[in-house]
matplotlib code that plots the C-alpha trace (Angstrom):
import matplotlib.pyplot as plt

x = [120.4, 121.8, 124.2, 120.9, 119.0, 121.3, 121.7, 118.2, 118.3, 121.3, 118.9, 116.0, 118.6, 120.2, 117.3, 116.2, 119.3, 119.3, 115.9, 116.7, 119.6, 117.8, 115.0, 116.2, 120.0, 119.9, 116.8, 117.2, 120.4, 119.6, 116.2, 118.7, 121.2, 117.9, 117.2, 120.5, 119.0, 115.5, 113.9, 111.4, 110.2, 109.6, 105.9, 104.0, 106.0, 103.9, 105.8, 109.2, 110.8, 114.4, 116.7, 120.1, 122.8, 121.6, 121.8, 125.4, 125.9, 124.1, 126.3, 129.5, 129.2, 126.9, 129.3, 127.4, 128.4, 131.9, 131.9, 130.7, 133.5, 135.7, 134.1, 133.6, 137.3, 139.0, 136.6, 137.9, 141.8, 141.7, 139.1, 141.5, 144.9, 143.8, 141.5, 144.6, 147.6, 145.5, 144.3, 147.3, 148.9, 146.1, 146.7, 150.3, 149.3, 146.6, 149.3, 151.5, 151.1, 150.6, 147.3, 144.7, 145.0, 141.7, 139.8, 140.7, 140.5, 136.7, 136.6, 138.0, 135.6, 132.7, 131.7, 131.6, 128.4, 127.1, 124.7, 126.2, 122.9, 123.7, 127.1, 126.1, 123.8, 126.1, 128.5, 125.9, 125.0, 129.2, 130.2, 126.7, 127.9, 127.0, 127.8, 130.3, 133.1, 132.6, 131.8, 135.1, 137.3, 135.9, 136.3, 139.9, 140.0, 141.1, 138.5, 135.7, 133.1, 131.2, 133.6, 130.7, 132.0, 129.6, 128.4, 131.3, 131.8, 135.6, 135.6, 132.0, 133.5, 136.6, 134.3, 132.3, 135.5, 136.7, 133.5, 134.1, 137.3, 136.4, 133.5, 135.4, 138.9, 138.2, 136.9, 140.4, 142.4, 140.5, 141.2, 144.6, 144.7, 143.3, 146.5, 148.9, 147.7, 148.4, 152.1, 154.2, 156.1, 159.1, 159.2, 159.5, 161.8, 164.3, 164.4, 165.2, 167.8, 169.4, 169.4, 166.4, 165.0, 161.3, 161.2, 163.0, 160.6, 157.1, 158.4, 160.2, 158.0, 155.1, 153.8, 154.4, 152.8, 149.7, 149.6, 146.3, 145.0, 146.1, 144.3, 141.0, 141.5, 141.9, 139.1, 136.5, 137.7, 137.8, 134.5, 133.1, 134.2, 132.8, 129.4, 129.1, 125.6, 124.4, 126.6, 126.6, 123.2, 122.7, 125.3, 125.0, 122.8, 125.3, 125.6, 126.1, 125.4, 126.5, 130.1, 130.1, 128.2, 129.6, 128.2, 125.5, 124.4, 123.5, 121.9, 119.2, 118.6, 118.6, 116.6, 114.1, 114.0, 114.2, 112.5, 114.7, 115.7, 117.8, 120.4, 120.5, 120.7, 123.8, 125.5, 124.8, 126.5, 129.5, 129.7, 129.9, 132.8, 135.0, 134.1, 135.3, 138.6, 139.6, 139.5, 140.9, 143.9, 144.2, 144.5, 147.0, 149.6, 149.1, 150.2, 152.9, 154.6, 153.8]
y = [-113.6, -112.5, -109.8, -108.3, -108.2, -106.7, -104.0, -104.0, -103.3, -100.6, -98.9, -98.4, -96.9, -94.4, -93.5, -91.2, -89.3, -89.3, -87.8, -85.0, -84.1, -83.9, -82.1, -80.1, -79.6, -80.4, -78.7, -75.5, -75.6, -76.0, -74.3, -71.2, -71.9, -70.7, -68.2, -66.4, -66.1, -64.6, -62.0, -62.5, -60.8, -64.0, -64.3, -65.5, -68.5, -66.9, -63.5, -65.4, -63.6, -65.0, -62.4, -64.4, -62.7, -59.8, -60.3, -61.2, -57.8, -56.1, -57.5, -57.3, -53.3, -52.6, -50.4, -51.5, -55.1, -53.9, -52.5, -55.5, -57.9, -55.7, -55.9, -59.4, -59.7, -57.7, -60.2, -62.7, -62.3, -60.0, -63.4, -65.7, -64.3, -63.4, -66.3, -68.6, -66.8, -65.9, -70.1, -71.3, -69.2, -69.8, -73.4, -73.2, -71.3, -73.9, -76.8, -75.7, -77.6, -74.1, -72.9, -71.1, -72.7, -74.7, -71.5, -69.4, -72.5, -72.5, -68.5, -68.1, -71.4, -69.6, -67.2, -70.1, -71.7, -68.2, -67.5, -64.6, -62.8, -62.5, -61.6, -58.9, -57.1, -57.3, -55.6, -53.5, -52.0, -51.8, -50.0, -47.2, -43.7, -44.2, -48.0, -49.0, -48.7, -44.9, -44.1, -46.1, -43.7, -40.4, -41.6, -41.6, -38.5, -40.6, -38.7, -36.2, -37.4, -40.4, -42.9, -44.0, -47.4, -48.9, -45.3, -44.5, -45.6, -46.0, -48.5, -50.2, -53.2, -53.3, -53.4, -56.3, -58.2, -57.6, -59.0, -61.8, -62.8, -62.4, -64.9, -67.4, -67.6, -70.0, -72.3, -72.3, -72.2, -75.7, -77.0, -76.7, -77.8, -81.0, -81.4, -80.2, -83.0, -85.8, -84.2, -87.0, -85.7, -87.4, -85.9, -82.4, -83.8, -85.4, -82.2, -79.7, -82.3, -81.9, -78.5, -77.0, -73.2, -73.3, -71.2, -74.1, -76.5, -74.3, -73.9, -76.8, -79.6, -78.5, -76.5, -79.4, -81.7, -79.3, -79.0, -81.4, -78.9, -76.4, -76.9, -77.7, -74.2, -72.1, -73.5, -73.4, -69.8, -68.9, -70.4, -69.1, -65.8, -65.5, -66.5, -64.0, -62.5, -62.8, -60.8, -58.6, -58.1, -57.4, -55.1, -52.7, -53.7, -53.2, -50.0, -46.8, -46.2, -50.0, -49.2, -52.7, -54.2, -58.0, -60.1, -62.0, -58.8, -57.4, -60.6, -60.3, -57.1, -57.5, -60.7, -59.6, -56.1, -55.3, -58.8, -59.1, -62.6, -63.1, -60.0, -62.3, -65.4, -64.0, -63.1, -66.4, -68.3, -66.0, -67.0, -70.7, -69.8, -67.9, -70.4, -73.1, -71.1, -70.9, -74.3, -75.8, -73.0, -73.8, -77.7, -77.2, -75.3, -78.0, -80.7, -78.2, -77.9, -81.2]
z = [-56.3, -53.0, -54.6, -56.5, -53.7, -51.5, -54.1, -54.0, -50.6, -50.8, -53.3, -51.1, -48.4, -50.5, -52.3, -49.8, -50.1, -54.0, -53.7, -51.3, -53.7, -57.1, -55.3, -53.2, -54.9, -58.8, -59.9, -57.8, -59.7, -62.9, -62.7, -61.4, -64.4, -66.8, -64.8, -65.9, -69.4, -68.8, -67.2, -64.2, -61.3, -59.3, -59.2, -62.3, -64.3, -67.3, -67.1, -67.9, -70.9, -72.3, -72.7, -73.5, -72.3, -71.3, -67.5, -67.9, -69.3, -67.0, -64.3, -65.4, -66.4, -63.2, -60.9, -57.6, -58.6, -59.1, -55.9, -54.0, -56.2, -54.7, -51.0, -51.1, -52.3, -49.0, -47.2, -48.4, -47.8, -44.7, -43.1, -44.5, -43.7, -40.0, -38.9, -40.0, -38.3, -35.0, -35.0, -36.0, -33.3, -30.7, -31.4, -30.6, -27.2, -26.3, -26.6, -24.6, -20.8, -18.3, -16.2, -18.3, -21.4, -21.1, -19.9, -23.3, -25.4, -24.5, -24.2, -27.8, -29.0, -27.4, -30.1, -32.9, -31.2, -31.6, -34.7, -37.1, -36.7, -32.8, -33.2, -35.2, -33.5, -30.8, -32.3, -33.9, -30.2, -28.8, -32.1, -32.0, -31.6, -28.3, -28.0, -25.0, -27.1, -28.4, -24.8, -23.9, -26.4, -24.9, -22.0, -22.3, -24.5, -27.5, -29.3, -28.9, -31.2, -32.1, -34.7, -36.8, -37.4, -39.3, -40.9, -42.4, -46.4, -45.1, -41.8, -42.5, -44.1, -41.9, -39.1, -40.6, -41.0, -37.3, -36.3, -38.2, -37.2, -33.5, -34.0, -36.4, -34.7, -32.0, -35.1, -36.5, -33.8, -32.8, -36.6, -35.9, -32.4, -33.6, -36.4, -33.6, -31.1, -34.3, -34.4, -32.6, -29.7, -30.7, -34.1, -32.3, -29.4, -31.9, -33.9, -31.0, -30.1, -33.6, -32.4, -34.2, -32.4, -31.9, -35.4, -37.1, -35.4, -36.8, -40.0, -40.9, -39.3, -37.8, -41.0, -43.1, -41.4, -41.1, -45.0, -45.0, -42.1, -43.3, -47.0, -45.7, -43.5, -45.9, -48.3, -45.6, -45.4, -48.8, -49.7, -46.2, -47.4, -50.5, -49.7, -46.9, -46.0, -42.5, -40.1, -43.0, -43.7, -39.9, -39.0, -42.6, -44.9, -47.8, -46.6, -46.4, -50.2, -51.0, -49.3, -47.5, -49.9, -51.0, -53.4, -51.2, -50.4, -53.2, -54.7, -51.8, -52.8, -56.5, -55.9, -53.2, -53.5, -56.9, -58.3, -60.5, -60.6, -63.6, -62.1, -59.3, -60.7, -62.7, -59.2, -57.4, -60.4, -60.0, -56.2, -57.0, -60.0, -57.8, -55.0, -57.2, -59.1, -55.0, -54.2, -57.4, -57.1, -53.7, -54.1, -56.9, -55.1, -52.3, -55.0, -55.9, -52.5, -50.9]

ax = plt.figure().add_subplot(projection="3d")
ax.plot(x, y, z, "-o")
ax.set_aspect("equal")
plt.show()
């Protein structure tokens, strides 16, 4: 009697969080999942048509998805690769015992607490033709006109990515800090003793011991990545003519602009794939090695 009615009792607490899930994270799900094989502007439930595959098709031969595939892709590694060597080696400057190091640990940190949408805009105004930086370059006869950073079909995406880094670094560099300070210091003493250089040291213990860090880095990167919209959104709008488009991106505006839900739907199951292929990859080559 007392086992069933503490499970009674266990029930009643988690049900709260069972109904929050289903309502709020299974039906939008599913209800999304159907989506994918009708057509529907959004508005009127009536106006629903099924279409099969049709918005699959649609997708995979639009050119403008294509494109933002491709965007979302050069997102993805130039985020990852960067925000992981510039924490892990901000991590390794922050551990080291001279003056200084708790001022940039916060300076670096500072821009996580930041929302996207700020940092954005931010950088919107320092990269305008006549932003602080473009002013900066004149000033110094580095060039004559305006660099339109974020107007150009070439640098608008690169742009977006710098601004990302900047904001997310300190967010890395703190991961690995934390996996740095559960290192023992006798496990590094005895190895430069054996006569390891500080290269040896990184790459033969320190790394290693960092897998687990590491991992979870690089997944909240990856998945991070591919579901990109707000600093995006704010400092291009997709554009110029869908140049920095990424997938997020061009959901809104298939979803919100265009009403056409199913298009979208299509899109936001193809972030959740590649999301997922990421992660299991990722997790497999970690069994692999370690």
């Amino acid at each position: 009697m007392l086992n069933k009615r503490l499970q009674r009792i266990g029930f009643c607490f988690s049900l709260p969080t069972i109904l929050f899930f289903v309502c709020f994270i299974s039906i939008p799900i599913i209800f999304t999942l159907f989506l994918t094989f009708v057509s529907w502007q959004g508005y009127d439930l009536a106006q629903i048509k099924l279409v099969g595959i049709k918005n699959f098709i649609d997708v995979f031969t639009d050119k403008i998805m294509l494109k933002s595939f491709i965007n979302t892709l050069i997102f993805v590694i130039f985020t990852t690769f960067f925000l992981n060597v510039l924490g892990f080696f901000g991590a390794m400057v922050i551990d080291q015992k001279i003056p200084g190091t708790k001022f940039l640990k916060n300076a670096v940190f500072l821009p996580v607490l930041l929302s996207p949408i700020i940092i954005g805009i931010m950088w919107s105004r320092m990269l305008d033709a006549f932003g602080i930086l473009n002013k900066f370059l004149q000033a110094i006869h580095l060039t004559e006109l305006p660099i339109l950073f974020l107007g150009s079909s070439k640098l608008a995406i690169y742009t977006v990515i710098a601004a990302t880094i900047w904001q997310f670094a300190g967010y890395d560099m703190l991961l690995y800090y934390a996996g740095i300070q559960g290192i023992p210091g006798e496990l590094l003493e005895a190895a430069r003793i054996d006569g390891a250089n500080e290269k040896g040291v990184i790459f033969k213990i320190i790394i290693p011991v960092l897998s687990p860090v590491i991992t979870i880095t690089l997944l909240l990167n990856i998945i991070g990545g591919f579901k990109v919209f707000d600093i995006v959104y704010v400092m291009t709008k997709g554009g110029p003519n869908h140049s920095s488009d990424v997938l997020a991106t061009y959901l809104f505006q298939q979803a919100f602009r265009l009403n056409n839900m199913g298009f979208a739907s299509v899109i936001a199951f193809c972030i959740v794939i590649l999301s997922l292929i990421a992660a299991i990859v990722r997790l497999n080559i970690t069994k692999e090695n370690f």
